[in-house]
Structures are given as structure tokens and as C-alpha cells.
C-alpha positions as CSV (number, residue, x, y, z in Angstrom):
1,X,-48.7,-52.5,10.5
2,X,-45.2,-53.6,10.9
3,X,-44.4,-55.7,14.0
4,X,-43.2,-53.8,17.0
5,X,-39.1,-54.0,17.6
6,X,-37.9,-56.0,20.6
7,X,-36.2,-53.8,23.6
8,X,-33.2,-55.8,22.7
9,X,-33.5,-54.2,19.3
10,X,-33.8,-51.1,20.3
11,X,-31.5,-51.0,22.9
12,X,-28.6,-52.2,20.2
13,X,-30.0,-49.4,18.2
14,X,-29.8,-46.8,19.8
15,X,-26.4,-47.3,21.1
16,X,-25.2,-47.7,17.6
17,X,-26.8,-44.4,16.9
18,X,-24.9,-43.1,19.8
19,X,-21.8,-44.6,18.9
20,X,-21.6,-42.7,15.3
21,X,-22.9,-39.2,16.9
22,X,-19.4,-40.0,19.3
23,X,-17.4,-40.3,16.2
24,X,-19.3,-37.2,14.6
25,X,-18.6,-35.3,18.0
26,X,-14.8,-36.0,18.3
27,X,-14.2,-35.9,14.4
28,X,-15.8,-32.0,14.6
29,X,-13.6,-31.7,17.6
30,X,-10.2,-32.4,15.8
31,X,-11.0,-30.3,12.7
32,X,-11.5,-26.9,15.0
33,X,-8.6,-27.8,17.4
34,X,-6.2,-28.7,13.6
35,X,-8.4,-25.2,11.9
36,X,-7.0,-22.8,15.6
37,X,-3.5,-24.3,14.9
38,X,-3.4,-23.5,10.9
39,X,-4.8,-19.9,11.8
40,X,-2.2,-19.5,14.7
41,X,0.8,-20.5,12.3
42,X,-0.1,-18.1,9.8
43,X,-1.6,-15.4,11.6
44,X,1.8,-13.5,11.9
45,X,1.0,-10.2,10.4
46,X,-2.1,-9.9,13.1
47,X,0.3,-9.3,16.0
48,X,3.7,-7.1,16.3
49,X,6.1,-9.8,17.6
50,X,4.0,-13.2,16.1
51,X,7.1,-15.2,14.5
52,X,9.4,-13.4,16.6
53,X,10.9,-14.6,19.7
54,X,11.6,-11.1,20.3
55,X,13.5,-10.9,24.1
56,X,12.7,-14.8,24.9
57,X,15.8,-16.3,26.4
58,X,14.6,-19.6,26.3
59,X,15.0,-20.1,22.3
60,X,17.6,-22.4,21.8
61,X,18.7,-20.7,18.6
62,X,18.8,-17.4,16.9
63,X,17.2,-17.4,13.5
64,X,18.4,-14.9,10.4
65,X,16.6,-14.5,7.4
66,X,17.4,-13.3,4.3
67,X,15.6,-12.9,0.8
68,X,17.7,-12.3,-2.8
69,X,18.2,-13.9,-6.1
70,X,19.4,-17.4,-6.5
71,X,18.1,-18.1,-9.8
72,X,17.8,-15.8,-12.4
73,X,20.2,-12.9,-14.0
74,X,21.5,-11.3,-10.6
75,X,21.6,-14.5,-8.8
76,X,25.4,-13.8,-8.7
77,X,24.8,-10.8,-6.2
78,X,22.3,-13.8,-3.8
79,X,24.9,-16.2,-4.1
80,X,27.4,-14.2,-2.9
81,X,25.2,-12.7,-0.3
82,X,23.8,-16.4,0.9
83,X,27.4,-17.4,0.8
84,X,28.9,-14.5,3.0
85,X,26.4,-14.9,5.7
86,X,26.7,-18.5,6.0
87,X,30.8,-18.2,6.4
88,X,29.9,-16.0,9.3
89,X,27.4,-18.0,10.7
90,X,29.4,-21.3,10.3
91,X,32.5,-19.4,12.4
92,X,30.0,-17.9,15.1
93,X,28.7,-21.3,15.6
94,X,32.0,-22.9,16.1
95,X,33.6,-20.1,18.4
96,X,30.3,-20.8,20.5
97,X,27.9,-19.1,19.1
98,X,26.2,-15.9,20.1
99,X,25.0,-15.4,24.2
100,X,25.1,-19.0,24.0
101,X,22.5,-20.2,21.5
102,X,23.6,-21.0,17.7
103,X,23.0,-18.8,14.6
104,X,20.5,-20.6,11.9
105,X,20.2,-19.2,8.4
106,X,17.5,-19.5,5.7
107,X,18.1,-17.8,2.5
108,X,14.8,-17.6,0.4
109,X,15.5,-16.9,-3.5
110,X,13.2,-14.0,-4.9
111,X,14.3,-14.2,-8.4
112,X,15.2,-10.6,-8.0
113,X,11.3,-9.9,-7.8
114,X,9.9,-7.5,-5.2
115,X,6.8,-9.3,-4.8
116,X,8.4,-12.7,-5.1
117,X,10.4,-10.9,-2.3
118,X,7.1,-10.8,0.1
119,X,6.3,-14.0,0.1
120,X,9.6,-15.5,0.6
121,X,9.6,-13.0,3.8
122,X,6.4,-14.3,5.3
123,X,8.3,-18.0,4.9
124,X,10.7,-16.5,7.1
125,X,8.2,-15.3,9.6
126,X,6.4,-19.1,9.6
127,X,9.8,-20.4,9.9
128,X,10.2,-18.2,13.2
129,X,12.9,-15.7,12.0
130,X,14.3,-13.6,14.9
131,X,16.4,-10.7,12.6
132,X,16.2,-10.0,9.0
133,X,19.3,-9.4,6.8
134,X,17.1,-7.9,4.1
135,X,17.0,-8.4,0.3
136,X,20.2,-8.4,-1.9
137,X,18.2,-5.9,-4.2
138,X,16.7,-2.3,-3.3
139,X,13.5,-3.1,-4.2
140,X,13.3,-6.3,-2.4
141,X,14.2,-4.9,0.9
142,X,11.5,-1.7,0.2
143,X,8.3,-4.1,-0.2
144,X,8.8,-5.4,2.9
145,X,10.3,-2.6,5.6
146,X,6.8,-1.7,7.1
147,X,5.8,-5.3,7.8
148,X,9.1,-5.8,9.5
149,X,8.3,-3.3,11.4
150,X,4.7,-3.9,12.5
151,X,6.3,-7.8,13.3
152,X,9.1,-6.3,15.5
153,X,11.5,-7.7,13.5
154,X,15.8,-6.3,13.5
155,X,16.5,-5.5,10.1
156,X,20.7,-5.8,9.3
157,X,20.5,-4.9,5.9
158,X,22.8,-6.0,3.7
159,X,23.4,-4.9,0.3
160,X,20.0,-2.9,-0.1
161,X,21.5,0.6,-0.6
162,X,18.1,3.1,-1.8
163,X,17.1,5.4,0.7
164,X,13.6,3.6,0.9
165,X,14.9,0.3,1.9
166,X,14.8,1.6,5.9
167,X,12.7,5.0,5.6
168,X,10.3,4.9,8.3
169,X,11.5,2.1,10.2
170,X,13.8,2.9,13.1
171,X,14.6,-0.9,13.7
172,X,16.3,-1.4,10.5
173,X,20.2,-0.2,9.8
174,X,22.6,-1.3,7.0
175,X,26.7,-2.2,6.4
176,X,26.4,-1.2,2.5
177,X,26.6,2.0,1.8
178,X,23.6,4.1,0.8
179,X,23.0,5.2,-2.9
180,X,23.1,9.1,-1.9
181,X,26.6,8.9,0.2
182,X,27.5,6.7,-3.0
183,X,26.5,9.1,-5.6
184,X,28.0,12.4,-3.8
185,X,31.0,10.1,-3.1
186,X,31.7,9.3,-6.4
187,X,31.1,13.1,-7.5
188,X,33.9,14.1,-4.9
189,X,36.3,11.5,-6.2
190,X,36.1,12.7,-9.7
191,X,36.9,16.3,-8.2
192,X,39.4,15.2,-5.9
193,X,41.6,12.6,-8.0
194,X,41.5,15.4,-11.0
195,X,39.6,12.7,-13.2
196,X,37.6,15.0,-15.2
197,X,35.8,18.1,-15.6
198,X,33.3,16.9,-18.1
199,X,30.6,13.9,-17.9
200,X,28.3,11.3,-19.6
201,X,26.1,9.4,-17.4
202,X,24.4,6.1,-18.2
203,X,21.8,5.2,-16.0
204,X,18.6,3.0,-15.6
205,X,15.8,5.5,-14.9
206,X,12.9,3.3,-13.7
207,X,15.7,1.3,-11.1
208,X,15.5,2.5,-7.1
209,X,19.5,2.2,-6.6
210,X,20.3,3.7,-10.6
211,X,17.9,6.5,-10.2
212,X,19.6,6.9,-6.7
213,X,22.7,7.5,-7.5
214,X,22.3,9.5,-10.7
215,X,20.4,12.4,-8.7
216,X,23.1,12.1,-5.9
217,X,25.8,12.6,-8.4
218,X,24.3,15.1,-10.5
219,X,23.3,17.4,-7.2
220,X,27.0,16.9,-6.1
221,X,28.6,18.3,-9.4
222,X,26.9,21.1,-9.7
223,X,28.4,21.8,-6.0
224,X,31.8,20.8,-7.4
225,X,31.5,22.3,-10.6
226,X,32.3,19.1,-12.9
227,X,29.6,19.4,-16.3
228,X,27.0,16.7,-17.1
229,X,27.8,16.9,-20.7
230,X,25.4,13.9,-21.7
231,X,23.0,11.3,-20.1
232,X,21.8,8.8,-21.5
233,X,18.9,6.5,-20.1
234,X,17.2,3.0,-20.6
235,X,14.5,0.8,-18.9
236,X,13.8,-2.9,-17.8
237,X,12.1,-2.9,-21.4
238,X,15.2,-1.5,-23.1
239,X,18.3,-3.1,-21.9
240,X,19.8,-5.3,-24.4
241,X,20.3,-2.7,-26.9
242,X,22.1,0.5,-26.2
243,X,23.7,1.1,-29.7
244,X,21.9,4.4,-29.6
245,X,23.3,5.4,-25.8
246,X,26.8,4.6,-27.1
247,X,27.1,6.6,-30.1
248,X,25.8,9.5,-27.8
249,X,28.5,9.1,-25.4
250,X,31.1,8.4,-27.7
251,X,30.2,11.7,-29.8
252,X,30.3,13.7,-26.7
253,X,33.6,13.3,-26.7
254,X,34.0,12.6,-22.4
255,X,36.5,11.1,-20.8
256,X,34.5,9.6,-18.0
257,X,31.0,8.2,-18.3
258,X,29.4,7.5,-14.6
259,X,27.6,4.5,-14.9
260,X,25.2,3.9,-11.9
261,X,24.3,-0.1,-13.0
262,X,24.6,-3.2,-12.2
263,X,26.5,-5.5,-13.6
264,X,24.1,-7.3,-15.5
265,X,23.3,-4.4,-17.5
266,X,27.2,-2.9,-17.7
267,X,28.3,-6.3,-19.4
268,X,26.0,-5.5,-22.5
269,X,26.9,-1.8,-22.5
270,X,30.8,-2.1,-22.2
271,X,30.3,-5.5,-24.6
272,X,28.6,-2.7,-27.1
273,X,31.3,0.1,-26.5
274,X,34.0,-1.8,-27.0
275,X,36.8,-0.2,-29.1
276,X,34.1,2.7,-29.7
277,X,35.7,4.8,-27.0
278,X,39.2,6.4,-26.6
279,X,41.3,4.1,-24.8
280,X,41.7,6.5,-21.9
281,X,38.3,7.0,-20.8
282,X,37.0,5.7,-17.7
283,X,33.8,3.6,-17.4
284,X,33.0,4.7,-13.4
285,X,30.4,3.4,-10.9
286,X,29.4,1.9,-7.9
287,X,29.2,-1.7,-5.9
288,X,26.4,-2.7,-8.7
289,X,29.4,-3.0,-10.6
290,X,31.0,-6.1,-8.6
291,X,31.3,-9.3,-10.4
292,X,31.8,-7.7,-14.1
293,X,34.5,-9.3,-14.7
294,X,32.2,-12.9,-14.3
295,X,29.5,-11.4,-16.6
296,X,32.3,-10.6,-19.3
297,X,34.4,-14.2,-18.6
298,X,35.0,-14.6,-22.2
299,X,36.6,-11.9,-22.6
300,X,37.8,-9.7,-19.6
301,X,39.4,-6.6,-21.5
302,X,35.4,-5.7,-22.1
303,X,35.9,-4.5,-18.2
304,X,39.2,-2.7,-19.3
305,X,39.2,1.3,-17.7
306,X,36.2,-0.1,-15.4
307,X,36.3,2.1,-12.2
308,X,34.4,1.0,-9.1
309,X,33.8,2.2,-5.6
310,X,33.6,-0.3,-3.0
311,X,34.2,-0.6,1.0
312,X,36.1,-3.9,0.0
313,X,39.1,-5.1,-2.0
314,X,39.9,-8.9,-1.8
315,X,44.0,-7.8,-2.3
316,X,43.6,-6.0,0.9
317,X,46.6,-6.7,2.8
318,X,44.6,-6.5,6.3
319,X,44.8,-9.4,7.8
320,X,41.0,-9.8,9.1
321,X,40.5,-9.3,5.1
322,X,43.1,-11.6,4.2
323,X,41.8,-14.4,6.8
324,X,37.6,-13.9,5.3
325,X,39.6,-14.2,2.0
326,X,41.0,-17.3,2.7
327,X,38.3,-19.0,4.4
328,X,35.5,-18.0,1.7
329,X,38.0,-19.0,-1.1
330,X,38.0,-22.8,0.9
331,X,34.5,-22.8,1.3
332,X,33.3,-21.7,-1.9
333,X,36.5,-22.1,-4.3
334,X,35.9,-18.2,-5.6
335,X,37.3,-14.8,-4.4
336,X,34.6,-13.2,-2.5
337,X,32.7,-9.5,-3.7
338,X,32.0,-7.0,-2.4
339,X,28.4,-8.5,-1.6
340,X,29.8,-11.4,0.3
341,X,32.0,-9.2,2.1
342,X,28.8,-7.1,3.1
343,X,26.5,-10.1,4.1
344,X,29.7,-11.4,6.0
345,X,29.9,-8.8,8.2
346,X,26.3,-8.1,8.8
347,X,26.1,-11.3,10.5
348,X,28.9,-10.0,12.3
349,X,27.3,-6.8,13.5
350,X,24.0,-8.7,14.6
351,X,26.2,-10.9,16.7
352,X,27.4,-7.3,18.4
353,X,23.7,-6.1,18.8
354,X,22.8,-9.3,20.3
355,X,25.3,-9.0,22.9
356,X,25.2,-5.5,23.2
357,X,21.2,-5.9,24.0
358,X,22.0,-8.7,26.4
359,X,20.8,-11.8,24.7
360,X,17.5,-10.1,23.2
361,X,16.8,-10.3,19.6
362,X,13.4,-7.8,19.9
363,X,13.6,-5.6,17.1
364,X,13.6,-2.6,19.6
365,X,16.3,-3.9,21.9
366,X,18.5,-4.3,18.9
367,X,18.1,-1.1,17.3
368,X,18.2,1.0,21.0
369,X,22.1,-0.6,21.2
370,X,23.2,0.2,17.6
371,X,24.5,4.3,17.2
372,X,27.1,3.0,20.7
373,X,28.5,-0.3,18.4
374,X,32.0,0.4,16.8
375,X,32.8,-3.1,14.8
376,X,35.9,-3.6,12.9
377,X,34.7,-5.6,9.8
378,X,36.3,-6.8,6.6
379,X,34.3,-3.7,4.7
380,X,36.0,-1.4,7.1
381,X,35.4,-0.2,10.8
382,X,31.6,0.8,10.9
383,X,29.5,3.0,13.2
384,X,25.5,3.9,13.0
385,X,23.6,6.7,12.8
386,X,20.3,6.9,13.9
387,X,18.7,6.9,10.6
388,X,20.5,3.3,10.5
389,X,22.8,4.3,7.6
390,X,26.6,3.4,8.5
391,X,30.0,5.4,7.8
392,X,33.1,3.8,6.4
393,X,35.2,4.8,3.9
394,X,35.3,3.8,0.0
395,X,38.1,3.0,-2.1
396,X,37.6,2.8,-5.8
397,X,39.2,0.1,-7.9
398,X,40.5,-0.1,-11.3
399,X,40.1,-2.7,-13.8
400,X,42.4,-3.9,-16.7
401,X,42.8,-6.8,-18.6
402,X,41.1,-9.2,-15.8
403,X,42.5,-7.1,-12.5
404,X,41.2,-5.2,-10.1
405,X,43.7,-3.0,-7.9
406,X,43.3,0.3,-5.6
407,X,43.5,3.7,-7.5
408,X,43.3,6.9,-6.3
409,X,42.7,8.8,-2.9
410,X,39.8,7.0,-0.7
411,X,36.7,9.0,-0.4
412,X,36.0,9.1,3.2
């Protein structure tokens, strides 16, 4: 039988033992008080206005978010996005910002991936984003347009242009055009400037904006009477080779080929067509188009009879365009698009809503103020609909041997 401990013993014993259940205690302690704060940072989908300072006054700064492509083969349209809204931001801030807090931006790059696209938006939610500027891409913008509106967040798209990217949500309006006033617009412009009475269309069936604007365009010249002599079509999978496409077109015999793509994807068509065509026919689309002429650098006559619509023309002679011109050229050393010109004055816009809505930045306070905003902005003076959509008029640009100028009768 073992001898019996001392009191002393147990007395240092036990408190030793009580000691370590202390330290067991408190350690259990801090691992549910760090577990609450982990949940609470990322809980933001739970709640309508979690992330959101909504109407709070006492936020020292007002946060917009955007999501696009930095990296990747439409990083040019992100860049010039990111770029845009940052000039704006950067001349808010220094003219005193907006109801006196300061304008932060974060620009998260999707890689031109919708679902690369939510994640980089629930970033922007943990960061604390106040109003969303959207994704540079339809589909970006479209994966995400219910959860901004379940988080109470503003959404100012900006270059987003399918119907889908603010269906359903009455707290989200744009400053691009939309792809059906783009695609009847284009249709009318062909009537109106005399262009031509027969078609081909080139278009990328399984793209939100292509699609778009094909089905827009085709539903307006049947109104207008102009024939859809051919169409041609190709997919993600299929868009490096379109030898087949062009032979079509070219043996319709057209002299204007609507081509409802971005630029990405024009570059290797009219690198393809080239010489193919008669010299007088017109290769017509949309804003996708902007920046062809940097996608066919090494040789800009492949952009030669390249006919674009756009709200924006860097040779404007306005002198709010000339001044955004000048600045972005400083900043940047390039001419701005049609996309920086876009993001450029969305910022501008929110800066209107916010001061319209007295200071709030809730998502419903923003949107309630919109259809009574007129603002004059380097895309043109723009007013809202309900729907969100906004009217300006378009001008339509003509390429040849590296230069864009104005040509023909705006479409309102």
C-alpha cells in the first residue's frame, strides 16, 4: 500500500489541476468568441443588407465594386473598365468626394468567367462594398443579379448589356446600352443611312450579348423590310476557324455583314476575310467591337470598312469629352473606349444617386431616386427608366486604315 500524500501535496496538486482546467476554460473560450467572428464575416448572404452599409451615415467611405477580366483574352474590355472608374473616382475624391465621405474602388478580375465572377463578388461583400458596378461581361453581371438583390446592394452596371443582367431586380440600372435597343438600332441605321437592302449575319449563338443582338436585329428587319440573306454561326468551341463562315458570306454576294461579336472574335474573322470580300462592303456591329483596332495592331487595314455603334467617340469635339480624353490619356498613356467611357460615367451617375438619396447608399434609396436623374456624361446625356435601362443616343463609327471617324445619321 502506497504511503498516504501529505496535505501539502495535495494541496499543490490540486491547484495545479485547477490551474490547467483555467487554461482549458479560457482556451475553449477564445476558439468560440474567434469561431462567432469567422461566421459573422462570412455570413453575408444570410441577411439582406450584411456587407452593406446600406443608409449608415457614419461610414467614413463609400465602397464600389466591380468584377471583369484582367487577365485573359477580354482583359482589354476590364482594363478599360477598372481604368474608367478609377479616373472618376480619383476626380470625385479630389473635388471632395461625394456627401462628404471618399469613393474606394476594388476591381476583382474574373477571367471573363461567370462563376469565377461569383466569387470575386462575395470578396466584394467581405470587403464591405456599398454599390456594385457590375461585370464588364453579360454573363458575369447575370450570375450574380439575385444575390445583389437579396444583399440590398445598388447595382450601376456598366458595360453588361443582355436583358438578363438586371431582369428581376429593380435596384439595378445601367449607362451601356442594352443588346435589344442595340440590335433594333443597328437595323434602323441600315434602313435609314440607305446601307443596304440585303444581309449576312455573323454571330456567336451560345453568347448572352451575340445571341442578343442577332434576334433584335433580325425582328427589326423584317419590320423594315431589309433581307437576311445568310447567317452564319459559331461557338466558344469553334472560334478560331471560320474559313467555312467566310466563304458563305462572301458567296452571298452582300454588301453588309452584321456582325454582333466581340472583338476578340472579329480580329480572327476579318484576319480570315481579308481581301475575300469586295472592297465596299461593310463589316457592321456593336460596342463589342471597341478595341479592334488593338486586336489587329499588326496590321490595322484588317479593321478596314469596320462599322461600329457606340454612345462615344474619343474625337468628339465636346469639351466634357475632350477634358475625360485628356485626363485618361495622362493617366493611362492610351485613348480611352467606349468601355472606359461607360465605367467613367457610371461612377459619375452613382455620385448623383448618392446625393440625390441624401447620403444613403441602400440599394432601395438609390434606385427610388434614379427615373428623376438627368446626367450629362461623356457617353451622352442619360435618363432611366424604370426597368433600369437608360436612353441616349448612338453614333456609329467608321474604320479605315487605323481611324475611326463619325459616319452617318445618329440613331436616337
Amino acid at each position: 500500500m502506497p504511503p498516504a500524500e501529505s496535505k501539502d501535496n495535495i494541496f499543490s496538486k490540486n491547484a495545479k489541476e485547477n490551474e490547467i482546467m483555467k487554461k482549458r476554460v479560457f482556451a475553449m473560450l477564445m476558439a468560440c468568441v474567434m469561431a462567432l467572428s469567422l461566421m459573422a464575416c462570412g455570413s453575408k448572404s444570410d441577411s439582406g443588407d450584411a456587407g452593406n452599409n446600406g443608409g449608415d451615415s457614419g461610414a467614413e467611405t463609400i465602397k464600389l465594386g466591380g468584377v471583369g477580366p484582367l487577365t485573359g483574352g477580354y482583359a482589354n474590355y476590364g482594363l478599360s473598365v477598372q481604368h474608367g472608374a478609377q479616373l472618376a473616382v480619383d476626380e470625385i475624391n479630389a473635388a471632395g468626394g461625394v456627401s462628404g465621405k471618399q469613393l474606394e474602388l476594388s476591381f476583382q478580375d474574373s477571367q471573363g468567367d461567370p462563376e469565377s465572377a461569383v466569387a470575386a463578388y462575395g470578396k466584394l461583400m467581405d470587403w464591405g462594398m456599398n454599390v456594385f458596378l457590375g461585370g464588364v461581361l453579360s454573363g458575369e453581371t447575370a450570375s450574380v443579379v439575385t444575390a445583389a438583390k437579396a444583399d440590398d446592394v445598388f447595382i450601376m452596371e456598366t458595360t453588361g448589356s443582355a436583358d438578363k443582367c438586371i431582369d428581376g431586380n429593380d435596384k439595378a440600372f445601367r449607362v451601356c446600352f442594352y443588346d435589344s435597343y442595340q440590335g433594333t438600332a443597328a437595323a434602323d441605321y441600315l434602313n435609314d443611312n440607305q446601307l443596304a437592302t440585303e444581309v449576312g449575319v455573323f454571330y456567336q449563338s451560345d453568347n448572352d450579348y451575340s445571341a442578343g443582338l442577332y434576334n433584335a436585329f433580325v425582328a427589326e428587319c423584317a419590320k423594315t423590310g431589309v433581307t437576311i440573306k445568310e447567317t452564319q454561326t459559331f461557338t466558344t468551341a469553334t472560334n478560331t476557324d471560320f474559313s467555312t463562315q467566310v466563304n458563305a458570306l462572301v458567296n452571298a454576294g452582300v454588301k453588309v455583314v452584321f456582325i454582333p461579336i466581340y472583338a476578340e472574335e472579329a480580329s480572327t474573322f476579318l484576319t480570315q476575310a481579308k481581301g475575300k470580300f469586295a472592297e465596299d462592303v461593310y463589316f457592321f456591329g456593336a460596342d463589342g467591337l471597341d478595341g479592334i483596332l488593338g486586336k489587329v495592331s499588326q496590321d490595322v487595314t484588317i479593321a478596314d470598312n469596320v462599322l461600329m455603334m457606340t454612345p462615344f467617340a474619343a474625337d468628339s469635339t465636346a469639351d466634357n469629352v475632350q477634358a475625360f480624353v485628356k485626363a485618361y490619356e495622362a493617366k493611362y498613356s492610351a485613348t480611352p473606349d467606349q468601355f472606359a467611357a461607360d465605367a467613367y460615367d457610371a461612377v459619375y451617375v452613382v455620385k448623383a444617386a448618392v446625393e440625390a438619396a441624401g447620403g444613403s447608399v441602400s440599394g432601395a434609396d438609390l434606385a427610388a431616386v434614379m427615373t428623376s436623374l438627368t446626367v450629362e456624361g461623356v457617353t451622352g446625356t442619360m435618363t432611366w427608366t424604370a426597368d433600369g435601362n437608360t436612353n441616349k443616343a448612338a453614333s456609329a463609327i467608321l474604320y479605315k486604315d487605323g481611324v475611326g471617324t463619325l459616319f452617318g445619321q445618329n440613331a436616337a
